[in-house]
N, C-alpha and C positions, 0 to 999 in steps of 0.2 A: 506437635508432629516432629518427629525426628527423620536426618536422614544420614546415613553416609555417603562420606564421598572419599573419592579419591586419595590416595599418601601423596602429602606434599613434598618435592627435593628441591633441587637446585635449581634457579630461574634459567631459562636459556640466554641466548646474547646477539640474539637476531631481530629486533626490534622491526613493525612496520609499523605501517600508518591509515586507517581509514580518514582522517577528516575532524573526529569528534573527540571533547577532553575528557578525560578523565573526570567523575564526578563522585568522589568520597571513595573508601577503600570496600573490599568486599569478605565475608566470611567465606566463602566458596572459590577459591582464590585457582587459580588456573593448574593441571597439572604442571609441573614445575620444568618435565623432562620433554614437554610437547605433545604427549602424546595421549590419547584417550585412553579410560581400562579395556580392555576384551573385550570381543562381544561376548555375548553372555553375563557378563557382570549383572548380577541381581544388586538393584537398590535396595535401601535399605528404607524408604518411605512407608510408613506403618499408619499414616494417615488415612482418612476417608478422601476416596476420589472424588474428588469438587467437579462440579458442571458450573458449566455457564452458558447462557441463553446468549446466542449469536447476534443477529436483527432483533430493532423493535420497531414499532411503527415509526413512518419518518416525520418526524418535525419539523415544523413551518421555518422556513430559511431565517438565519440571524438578521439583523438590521444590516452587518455588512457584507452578507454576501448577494443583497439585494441588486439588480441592475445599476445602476449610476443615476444621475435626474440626466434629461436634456430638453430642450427647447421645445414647446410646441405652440404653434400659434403667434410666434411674435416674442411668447412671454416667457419665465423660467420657472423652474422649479417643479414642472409633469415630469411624473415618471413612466417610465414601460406599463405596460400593460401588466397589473398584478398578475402573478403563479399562484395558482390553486396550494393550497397548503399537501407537502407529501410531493409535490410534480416539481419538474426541473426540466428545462431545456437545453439537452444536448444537441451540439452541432458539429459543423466539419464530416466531410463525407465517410471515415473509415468510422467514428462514433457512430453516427446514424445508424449505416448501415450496420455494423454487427449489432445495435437494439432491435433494428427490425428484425432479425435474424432471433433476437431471443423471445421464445414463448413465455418465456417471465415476466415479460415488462407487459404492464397497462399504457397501449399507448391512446394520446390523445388527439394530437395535431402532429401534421406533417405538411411545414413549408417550404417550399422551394423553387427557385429561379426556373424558371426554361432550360436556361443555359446549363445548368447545374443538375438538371435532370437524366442529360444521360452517361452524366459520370458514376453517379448514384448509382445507374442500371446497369454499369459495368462489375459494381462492387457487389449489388445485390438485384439480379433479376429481378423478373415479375413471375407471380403476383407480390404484392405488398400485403403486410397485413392491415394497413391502414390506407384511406383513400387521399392522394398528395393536394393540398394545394397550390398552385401555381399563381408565383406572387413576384413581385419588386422586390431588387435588392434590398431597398431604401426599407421596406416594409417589413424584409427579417432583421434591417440593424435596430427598427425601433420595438420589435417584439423583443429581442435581447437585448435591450441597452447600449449598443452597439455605437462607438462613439471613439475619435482621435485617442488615443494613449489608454482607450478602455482593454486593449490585449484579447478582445472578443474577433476571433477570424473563423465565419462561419463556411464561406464558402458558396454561400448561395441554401445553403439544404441547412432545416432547424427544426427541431423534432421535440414535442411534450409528450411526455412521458411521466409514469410517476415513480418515486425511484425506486430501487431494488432492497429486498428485505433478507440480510445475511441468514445462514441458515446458522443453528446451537452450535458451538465450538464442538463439540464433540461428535457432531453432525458432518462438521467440514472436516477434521481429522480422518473421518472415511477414506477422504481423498490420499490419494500418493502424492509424495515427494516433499520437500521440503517446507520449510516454514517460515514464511518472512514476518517479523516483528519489528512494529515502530514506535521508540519508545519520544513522545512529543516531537513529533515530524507533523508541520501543522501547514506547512507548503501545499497547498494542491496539486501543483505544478509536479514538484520532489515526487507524491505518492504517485500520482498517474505515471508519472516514470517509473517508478519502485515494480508497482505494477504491471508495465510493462516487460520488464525485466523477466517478474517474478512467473509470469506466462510464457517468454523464452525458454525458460530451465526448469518448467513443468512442476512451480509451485503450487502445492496445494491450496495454500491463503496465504491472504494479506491480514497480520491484526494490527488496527490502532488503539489510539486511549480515544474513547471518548470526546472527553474533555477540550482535548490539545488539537484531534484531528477535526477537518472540515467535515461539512455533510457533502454526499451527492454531488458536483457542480459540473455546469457543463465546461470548466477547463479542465477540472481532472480525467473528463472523459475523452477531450480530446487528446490530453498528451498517451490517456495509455491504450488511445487507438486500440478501442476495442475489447482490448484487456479487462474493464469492468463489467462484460458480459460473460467473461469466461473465468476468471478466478475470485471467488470471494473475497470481500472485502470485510470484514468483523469490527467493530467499533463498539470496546470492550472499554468497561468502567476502570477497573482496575488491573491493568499489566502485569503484577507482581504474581496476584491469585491465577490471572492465565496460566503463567509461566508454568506455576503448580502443578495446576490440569494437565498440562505439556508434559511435564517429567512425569505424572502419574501416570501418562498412557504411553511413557516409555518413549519419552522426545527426547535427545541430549540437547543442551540449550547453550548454545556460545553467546558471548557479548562481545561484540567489535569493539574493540578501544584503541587506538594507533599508538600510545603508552605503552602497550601489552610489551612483555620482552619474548610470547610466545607469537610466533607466525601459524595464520592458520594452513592449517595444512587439509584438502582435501582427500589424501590417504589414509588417513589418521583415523578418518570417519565410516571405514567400508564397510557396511551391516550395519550404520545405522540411522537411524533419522534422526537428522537436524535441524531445528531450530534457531537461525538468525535474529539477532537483537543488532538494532540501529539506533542510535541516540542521535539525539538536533547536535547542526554541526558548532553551538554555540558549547552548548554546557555537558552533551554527550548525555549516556545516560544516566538515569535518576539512580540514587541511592540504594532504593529499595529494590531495585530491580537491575543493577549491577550483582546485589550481592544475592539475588533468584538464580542467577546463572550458572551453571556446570560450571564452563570456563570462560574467562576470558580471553581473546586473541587480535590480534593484527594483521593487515595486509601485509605481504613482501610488499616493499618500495624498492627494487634497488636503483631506481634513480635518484632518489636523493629527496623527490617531493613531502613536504610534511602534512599533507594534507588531501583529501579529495572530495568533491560535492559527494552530499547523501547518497543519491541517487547514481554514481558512478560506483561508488564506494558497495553500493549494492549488488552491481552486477558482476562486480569483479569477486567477491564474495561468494556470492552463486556460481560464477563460473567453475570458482575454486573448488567449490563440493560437490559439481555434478563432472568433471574432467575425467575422473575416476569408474565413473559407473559405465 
């Protein structure tokens, strides 16, 4: 496959910074002057438009994203009550409720407190689509594992469900607006943000690797409050080939690197769809998929910070290319 791109000139000399390092150099090297070609600019990709298959069935959770042991009975080593392979228990009352809110989700159980029941019914009327039971605090920590320094805060409401099955990449490109790309962001935490973000500024999807990103969990459901009901989440083998698909259906594709001596600039981009790449805040991103990228760019800093979390480093990003529209 061949493509063109861009004329390379002179580097600019306004450096920012997202968070992540630089990792190997790139053949697609950023326009040099800042700024994108035209619109209208015909690629020059002669290749076959690659697909790729979104969801697939979900798989039985890894060893470690299994609850924690705790005590039962005197003795050690019981655990929570096993999850059906495919299901996962989201909690915290803004998760719950936007799942019961979604016709997509198979749900199975819905526990929760008295007390905690008519916050729920503040977030989501009645009817439900699932009939609640009415239980002990103590009896939803030990359905989740729930346990000192375990980071599990339900709230009293804890809901089985089975998880959600991403639709084909080129299925979710249907969608408008932008494209957030994680290239080994394996944080749950990070992505449930990402996602949260990414439903602020009206992203189309989330894609991860595979590999690198978690499955389902009910922490990532809670940090993106909601958000994993409403934007897809795609959990793609290989990042590089996405990227592809992406530029073949006419995505421009930035890679954030706070190295970059180009700033991104959300004017730069009027007419067209963009594609966000995030690399881990350790090593940034991979090789193969720095050098996938249109361009590379960086945040303005002018404060001076050399750095910022993933997940902030995300939204400022977003903020940057929808300011405009």
């Amino acid at each position: 496959m061949s493509q063109q791109r861009p004329p390379k000139s002179r580097p600019g000399s306004n450096p920012g910074s997202n968070g992540d390092k630089p990792h190997g150099g790139g053949r697609h090297a950023p326009p040099r002057d800042g700024k994108s070609p035209p619109v209208g600019t015909k690629r020059g990709f002669e290749g076959p438009k690659l697909s790729l298959a979104g969801g697939r069935p979900a798989k039985p959770e890894r060893p470690t994203d299994r609850p924690p042991l705790r005590e039962a009975h005197g003795g050690r080593g019981a655990r929570a009550p096993a999850v059906p392979n495919g299901a996962v228990w989201l909690y915290g009352s803004h998760a719950v409720a936007a799942a019961l809110g979604n016709p997509a989700r198979r749900l199975r159980r819905l526990v929760i407190t008295e007390e905690a029941r008519a916050g729920l019914l503040a977030e989501r009327p009645l009817p439900w689509p699932i009939q609640p039971e009415i239980s002990a605090r103590e009896k939803i920590d030990q359905l989740l594992g729930a346990r000192p320094g375990s980071g599990i805060v339900h709230q009293g409401v804890a809901l089985l469900t089975d998880q959600l099955v991403a639709p084909p990449l080129l299925d979710a490109l249907k969608r408008p607006g932008p494209i957030l790309v994680l290239d080994q962001i394996s944080d749950p935490r990070n992505i449930g943000a990402l996602m949260r973000t990414a439903q602020a500024f009206g992203a189309a999807m989330v894609i991860a690797q595979e590999r690198n990103a978690p499955e389902e969990t009910g922490a990532l459901a809670k940090v993106a409050s909601g958000a994993l009901e409403v934007i897809p989440l795609l959990r793609i083998v290989n990042i590089a080939r996405a990227l592809i698909v992406l530029k073949s259906s006419d995505v421009w594709v930035v890679g954030l690197d706070g190295a970059s001596s180009t700033r991104l600039n959300g004017a730069a981009f009027a007419g067209r769809r963009v594609a966000l790449v995030l690399g881990n805040e350790g090593e940034g991103m991979r090789r193969l998929t720095r050098e996938t990228c249109d361009e590379i760019a960086a945040l303005a800093m002018p404060g001076g910070m050399e750095s910022l979390n993933v997940s902030a480093a995300g939204a400022v990003a977003l903020y940057e290319l929808t300011r405009m529209s």
